[in-house]
TIPALO-474933 format. One record per residue (C-alpha): residue in one letter; x negated, y, z; residue number from 0. Coordinates in Angstrom, 2 decimals. Layout:
<atoms>
aa east north up i
a X Y Z NUM
...
</atoms>
This chain:
<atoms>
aa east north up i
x -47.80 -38.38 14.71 0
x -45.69 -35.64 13.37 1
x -44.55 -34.40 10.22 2
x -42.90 -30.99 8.86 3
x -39.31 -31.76 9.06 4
x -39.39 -34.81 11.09 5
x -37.88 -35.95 14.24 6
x -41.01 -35.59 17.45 7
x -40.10 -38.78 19.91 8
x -40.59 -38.27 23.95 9
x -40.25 -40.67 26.58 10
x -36.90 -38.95 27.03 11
x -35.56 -39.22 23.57 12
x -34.88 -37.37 20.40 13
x -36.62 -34.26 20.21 14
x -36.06 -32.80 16.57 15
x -39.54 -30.49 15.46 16
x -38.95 -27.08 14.82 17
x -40.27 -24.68 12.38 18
x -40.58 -21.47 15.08 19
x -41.31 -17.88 14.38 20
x -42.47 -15.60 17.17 21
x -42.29 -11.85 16.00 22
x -45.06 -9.88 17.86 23
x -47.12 -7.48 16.34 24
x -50.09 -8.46 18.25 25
x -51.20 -12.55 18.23 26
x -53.77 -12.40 20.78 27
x -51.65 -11.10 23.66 28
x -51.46 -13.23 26.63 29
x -47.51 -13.75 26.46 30
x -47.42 -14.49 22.50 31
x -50.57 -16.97 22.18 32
x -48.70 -18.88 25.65 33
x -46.07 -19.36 23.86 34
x -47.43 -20.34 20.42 35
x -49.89 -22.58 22.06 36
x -46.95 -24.50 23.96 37
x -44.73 -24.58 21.04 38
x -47.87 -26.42 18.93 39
x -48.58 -28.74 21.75 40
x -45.24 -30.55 21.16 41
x -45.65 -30.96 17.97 42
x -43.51 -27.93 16.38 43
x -44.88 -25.46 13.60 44
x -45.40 -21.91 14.60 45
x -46.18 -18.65 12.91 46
x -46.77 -15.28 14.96 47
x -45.39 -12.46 12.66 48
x -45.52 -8.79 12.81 49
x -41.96 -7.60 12.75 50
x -42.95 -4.31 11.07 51
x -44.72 -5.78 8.51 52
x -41.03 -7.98 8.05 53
x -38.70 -6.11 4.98 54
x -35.25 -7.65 4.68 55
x -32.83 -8.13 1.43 56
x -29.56 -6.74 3.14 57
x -27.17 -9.45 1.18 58
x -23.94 -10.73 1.63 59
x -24.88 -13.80 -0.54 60
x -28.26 -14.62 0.16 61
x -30.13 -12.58 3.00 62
x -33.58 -12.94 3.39 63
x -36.95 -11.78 5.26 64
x -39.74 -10.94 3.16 65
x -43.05 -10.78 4.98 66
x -46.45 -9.40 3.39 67
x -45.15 -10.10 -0.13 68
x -43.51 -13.41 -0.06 69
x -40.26 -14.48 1.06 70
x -40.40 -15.75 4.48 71
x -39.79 -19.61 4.90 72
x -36.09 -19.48 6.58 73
x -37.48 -21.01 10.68 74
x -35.17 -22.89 12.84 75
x -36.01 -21.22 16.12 76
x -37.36 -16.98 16.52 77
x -39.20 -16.19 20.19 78
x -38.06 -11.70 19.78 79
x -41.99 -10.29 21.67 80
x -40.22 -6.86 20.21 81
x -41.88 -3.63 22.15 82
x -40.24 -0.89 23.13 83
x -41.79 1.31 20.94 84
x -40.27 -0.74 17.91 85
x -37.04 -2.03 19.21 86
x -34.77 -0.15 16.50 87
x -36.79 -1.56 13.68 88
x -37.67 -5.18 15.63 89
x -34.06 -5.68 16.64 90
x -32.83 -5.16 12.57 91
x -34.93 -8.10 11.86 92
x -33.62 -10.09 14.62 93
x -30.52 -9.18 13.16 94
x -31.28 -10.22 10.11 95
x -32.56 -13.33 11.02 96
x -29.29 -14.20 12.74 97
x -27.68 -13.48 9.53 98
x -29.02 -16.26 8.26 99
x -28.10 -18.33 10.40 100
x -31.46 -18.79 12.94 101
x -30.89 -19.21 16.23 102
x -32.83 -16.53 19.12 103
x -34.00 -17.01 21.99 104
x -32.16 -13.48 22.59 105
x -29.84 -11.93 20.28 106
x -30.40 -8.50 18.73 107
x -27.18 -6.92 20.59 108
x -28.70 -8.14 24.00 109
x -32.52 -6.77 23.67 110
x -30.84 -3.66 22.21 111
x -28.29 -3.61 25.09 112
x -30.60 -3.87 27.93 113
x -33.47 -1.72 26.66 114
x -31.30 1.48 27.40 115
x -31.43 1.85 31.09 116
x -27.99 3.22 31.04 117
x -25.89 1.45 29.22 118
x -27.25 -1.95 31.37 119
x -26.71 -0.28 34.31 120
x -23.20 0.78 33.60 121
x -22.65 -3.12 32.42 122
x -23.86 -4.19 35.39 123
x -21.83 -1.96 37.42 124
x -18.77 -3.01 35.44 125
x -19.40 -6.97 36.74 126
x -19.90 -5.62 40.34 127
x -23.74 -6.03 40.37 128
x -25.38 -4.37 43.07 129
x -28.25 -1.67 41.90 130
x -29.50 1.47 43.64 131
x -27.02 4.30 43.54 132
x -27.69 6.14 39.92 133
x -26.41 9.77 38.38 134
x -26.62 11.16 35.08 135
x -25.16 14.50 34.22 136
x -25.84 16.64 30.97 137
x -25.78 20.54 32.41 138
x -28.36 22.01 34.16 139
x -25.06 23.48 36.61 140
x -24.58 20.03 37.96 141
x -28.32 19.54 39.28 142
x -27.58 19.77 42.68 143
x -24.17 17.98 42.89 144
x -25.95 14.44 40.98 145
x -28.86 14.67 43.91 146
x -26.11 14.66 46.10 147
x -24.92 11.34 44.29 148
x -27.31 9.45 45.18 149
x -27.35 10.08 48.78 150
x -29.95 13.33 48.40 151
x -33.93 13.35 48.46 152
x -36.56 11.35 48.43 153
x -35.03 10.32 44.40 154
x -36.65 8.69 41.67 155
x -35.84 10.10 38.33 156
x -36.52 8.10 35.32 157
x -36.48 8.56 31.84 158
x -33.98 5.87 29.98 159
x -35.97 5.27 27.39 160
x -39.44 4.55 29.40 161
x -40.83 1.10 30.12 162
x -43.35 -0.75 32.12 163
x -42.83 2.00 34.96 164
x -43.85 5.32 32.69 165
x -41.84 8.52 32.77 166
x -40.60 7.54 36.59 167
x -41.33 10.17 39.13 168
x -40.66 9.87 42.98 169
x -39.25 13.35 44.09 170
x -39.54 13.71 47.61 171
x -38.14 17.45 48.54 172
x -35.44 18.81 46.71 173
x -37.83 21.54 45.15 174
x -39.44 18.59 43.36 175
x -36.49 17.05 42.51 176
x -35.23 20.26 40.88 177
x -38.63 20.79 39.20 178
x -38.84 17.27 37.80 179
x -35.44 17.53 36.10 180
x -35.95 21.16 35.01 181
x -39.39 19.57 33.15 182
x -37.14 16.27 32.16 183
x -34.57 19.07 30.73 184
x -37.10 21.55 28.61 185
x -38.44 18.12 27.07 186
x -35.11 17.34 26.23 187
x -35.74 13.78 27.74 188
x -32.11 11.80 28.85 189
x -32.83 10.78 32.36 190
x -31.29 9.21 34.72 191
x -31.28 10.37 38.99 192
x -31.28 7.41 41.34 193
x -31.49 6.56 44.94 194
x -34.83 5.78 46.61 195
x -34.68 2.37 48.46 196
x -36.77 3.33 51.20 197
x -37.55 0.04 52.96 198
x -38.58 -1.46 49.82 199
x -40.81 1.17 48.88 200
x -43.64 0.21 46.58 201
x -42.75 -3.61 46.87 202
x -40.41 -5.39 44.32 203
x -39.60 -9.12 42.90 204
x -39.83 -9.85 39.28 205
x -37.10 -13.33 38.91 206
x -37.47 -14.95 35.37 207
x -34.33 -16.25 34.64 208
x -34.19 -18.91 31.44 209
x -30.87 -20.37 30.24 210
x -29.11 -18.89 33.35 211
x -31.00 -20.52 35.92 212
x -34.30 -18.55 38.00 213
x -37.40 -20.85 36.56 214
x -39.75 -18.42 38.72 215
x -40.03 -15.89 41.02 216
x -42.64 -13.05 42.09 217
x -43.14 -10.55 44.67 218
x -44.99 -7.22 43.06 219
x -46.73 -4.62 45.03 220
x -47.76 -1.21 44.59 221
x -51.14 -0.07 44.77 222
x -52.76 2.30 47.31 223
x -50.68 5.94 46.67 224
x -48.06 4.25 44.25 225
x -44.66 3.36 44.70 226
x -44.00 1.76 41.39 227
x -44.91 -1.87 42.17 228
x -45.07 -2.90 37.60 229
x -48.61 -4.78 36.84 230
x -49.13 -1.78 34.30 231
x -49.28 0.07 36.58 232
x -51.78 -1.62 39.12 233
x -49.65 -3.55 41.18 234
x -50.30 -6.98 42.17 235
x -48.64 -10.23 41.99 236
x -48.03 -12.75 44.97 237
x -46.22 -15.37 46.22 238
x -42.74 -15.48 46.72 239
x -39.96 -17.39 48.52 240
x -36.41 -15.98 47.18 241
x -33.12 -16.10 48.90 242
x -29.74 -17.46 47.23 243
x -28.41 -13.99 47.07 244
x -31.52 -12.91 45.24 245
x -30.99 -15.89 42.77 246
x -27.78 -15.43 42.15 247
x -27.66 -11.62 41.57 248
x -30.37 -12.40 38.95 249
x -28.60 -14.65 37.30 250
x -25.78 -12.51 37.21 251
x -27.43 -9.92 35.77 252
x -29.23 -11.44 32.91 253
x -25.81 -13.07 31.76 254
x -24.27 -10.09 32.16 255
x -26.30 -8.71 29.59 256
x -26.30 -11.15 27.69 257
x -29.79 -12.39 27.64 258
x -31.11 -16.05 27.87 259
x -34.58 -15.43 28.39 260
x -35.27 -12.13 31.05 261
x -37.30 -10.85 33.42 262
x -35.08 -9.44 36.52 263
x -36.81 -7.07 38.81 264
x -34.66 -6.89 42.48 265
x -35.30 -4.45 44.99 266
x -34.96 -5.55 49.32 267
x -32.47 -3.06 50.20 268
x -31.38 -3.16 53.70 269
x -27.60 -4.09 52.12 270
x -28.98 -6.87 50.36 271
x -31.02 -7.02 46.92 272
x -29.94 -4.65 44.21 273
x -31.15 -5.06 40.39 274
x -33.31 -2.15 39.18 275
x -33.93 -3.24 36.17 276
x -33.77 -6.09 33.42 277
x -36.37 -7.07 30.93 278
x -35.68 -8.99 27.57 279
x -39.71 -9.10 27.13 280
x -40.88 -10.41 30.44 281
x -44.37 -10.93 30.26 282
x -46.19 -14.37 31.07 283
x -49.58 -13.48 32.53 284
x -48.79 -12.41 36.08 285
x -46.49 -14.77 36.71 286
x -47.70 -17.70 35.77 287
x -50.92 -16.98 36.65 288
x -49.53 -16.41 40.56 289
x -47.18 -19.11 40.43 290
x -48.75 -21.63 38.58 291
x -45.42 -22.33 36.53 292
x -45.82 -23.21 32.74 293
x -42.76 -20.93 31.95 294
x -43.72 -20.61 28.14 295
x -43.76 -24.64 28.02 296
x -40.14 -24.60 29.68 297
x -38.92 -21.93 27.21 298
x -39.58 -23.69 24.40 299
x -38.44 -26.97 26.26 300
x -35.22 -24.62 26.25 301
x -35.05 -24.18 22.60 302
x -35.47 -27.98 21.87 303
x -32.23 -28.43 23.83 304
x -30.44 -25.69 22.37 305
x -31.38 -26.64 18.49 306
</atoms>
């Protein structure tokens, strides 16, 4: 039987119960309820809040998250579900719940850090992590030189703020590419030019990497016509048996970045596997669902060791 503020007993010991807070605007999604579900099923309390309805007394002696009116019960553990649409505003009250002293399953800095595509890439690129060859200029003048960066057409040129594979564009004359960045330009979008891995077109893996260690693995593919392989955008989750270089470069990457909890997508280049991207927000539902893994029962299994 359990009890707010008790100690929870397991066959394996002292488990102490946790008052946990997972900030998603949006209950019912697949990721959010996993995770709330798991956390009540051993024996913790949990409350799903809307970070933007959160308001925050900025204080040096006595912080504090106020949340439709009241002050917000100071939680133990937060699970950040922040979208990319909200992460200036979601990542200030992750913040501010650090100032007080409540431990994250990812920190503020790190979600903020690896939701711009270029500042994780140069990171990455700092620790020697291989990733498809990537340009970014400012003037129109150096077009043609930042194709020739990245080894020339077929590119793919991607917008740094975009997410779940929107505002990525395969350019496969240099025509298009020039057209593509001319449109990128007049919206004044920041974009970044990278090489096209060819023999991995339109498949990738998606590694879920918890507490520095891969927990679970899947292989994505594109749909018919598509060369983005993300499940937003129809692709399809299967199977997958990953290599030790494929492990370790995801590992790599998410501590890099400084993320506990991430979703690291790896392209099969013929030179070995090269990180395209990392996600602080990896969702739940393909992966499990393919794998059969209870990955939101080992994160919060993850949180019980770490509080």
């Amino acid at each position: 039987m359990h009890s707010r503020g008790s100690l929870c007993y397991t066959g394996s010991g002292k488990v102490r119960h946790m008052n946990l807070v997972v900030l998603s605007r949006d209950p019912k999604l697949y990721s959010t309820r996993r995770l709330a579900v798991a956390a009540q099923r051993r024996g913790h309390a949990v409350r799903v809040i809307d970070p933007l309805r959160c308001y925050m007394n900025i204080a040096s002696d006595q912080p504090s998250i106020h949340y439709r009116g009241r002050v917000l019960a100071k939680p133990n553990v937060i699970i950040p579900r922040i979208a990319p649409a909200n992460t200036f505003y979601g990542t200030a009250v992750v913040r501010q719940f650090e100032i007080m002293d409540v431990r994250s399953l990812n920190s503020a800095a790190a979600i903020t850090g690896s939701r711009d595509k270029l500042h994780s890439l140069q990171l990455l690129a700092r620790h020697g992590i291989g990733m498809p060859m990537t340009g970014f200029a400012h003037s129109p003048d150096d077009t043609d030189d930042v194709i020739s960066l990245v080894g020339g057409e077929p590119i793919v040129v991607k917008l740094i703020q975009g997410t779940q594979g929107k505002g990525v564009v395969l350019a496969e004359t240099h025509n298009a590419a020039e057209s593509v960045i001319d449109a990128f330009r007049g919206l004044d979008a920041q974009f970044l030019v990278q090489e096209f891995i060819a023999e991995s077109r339109g498949v990738d893996v998606r590694c879920i990497v918890l507490g520095g260690k891969v927990i679970a693995a899947m292989l994505r593919r594109a749909g018919d016509g598509e060369f983005r392989a993300n499940l937003h955008r129809g692709g399809k989750p299967e199977p997958v048996t990953i290599t030790d270089d494929e492990r370790n470069i995801a590992c790599h990457a998410a501590g890099v970045l400084g993320l506990d909890f991430a979703g690291v997508d790896i392209l099969r280049a013929s030179r070995g596997p090269v990180v395209l991207e990392v996600n602080s927000s990896p969702g739940l539902e393909g992966i499990e669902s393919v794998t059969g893994i209870d990955i939101a029962g080992m994160v919060i299994e993850h949180l019980e060791s770490e509080s």
